[in-house]
C-alpha positions as CSV (number, residue, x, y, z in Angstrom):
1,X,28.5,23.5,-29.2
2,X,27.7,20.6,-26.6
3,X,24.3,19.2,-25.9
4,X,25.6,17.2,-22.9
5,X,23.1,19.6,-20.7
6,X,20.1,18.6,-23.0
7,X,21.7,14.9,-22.3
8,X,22.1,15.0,-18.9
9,X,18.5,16.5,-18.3
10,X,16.8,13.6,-20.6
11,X,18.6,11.3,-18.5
12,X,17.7,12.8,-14.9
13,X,13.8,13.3,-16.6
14,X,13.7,9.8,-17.1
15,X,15.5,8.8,-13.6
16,X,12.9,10.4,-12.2
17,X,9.8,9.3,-13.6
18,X,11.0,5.7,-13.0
19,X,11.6,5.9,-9.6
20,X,8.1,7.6,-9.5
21,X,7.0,4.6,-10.9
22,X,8.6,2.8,-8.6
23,X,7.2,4.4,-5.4
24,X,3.8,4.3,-7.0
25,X,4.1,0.6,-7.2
26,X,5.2,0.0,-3.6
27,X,2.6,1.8,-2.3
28,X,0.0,0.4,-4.5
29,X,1.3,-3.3,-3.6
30,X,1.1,-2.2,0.3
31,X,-2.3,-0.7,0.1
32,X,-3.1,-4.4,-2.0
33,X,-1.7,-6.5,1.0
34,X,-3.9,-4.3,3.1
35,X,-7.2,-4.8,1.4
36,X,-6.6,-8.6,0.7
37,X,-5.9,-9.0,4.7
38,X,-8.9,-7.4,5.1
39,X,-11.1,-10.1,3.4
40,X,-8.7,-13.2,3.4
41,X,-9.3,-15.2,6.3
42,X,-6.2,-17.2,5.5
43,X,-4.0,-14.3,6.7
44,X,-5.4,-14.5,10.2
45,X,-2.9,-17.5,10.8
């Protein structure tokens, strides 16, 4: 008996929720940038 496809799942579970971790923090820093542009009159250089 092998558990190497419980293993492999885990593994491709937890690949997954860090690269939607990932993506969630590059859009949150873009939207960031965004907003801070928005009011910063120091990025109007």
């Amino acid at each position: 008996m092998t558990h190497l496809t419980y293993i492999m799942a885990a593994y491709g579970i937890a690949v997954v929720v860090a690269g939607g971790f990932a993506v969630d923090a590059w859009a949150r820093m873009g939207r960031a940038r965004r907003r801070l542009a928005a009011i910063d009159p120091r990025g109007r250089r």
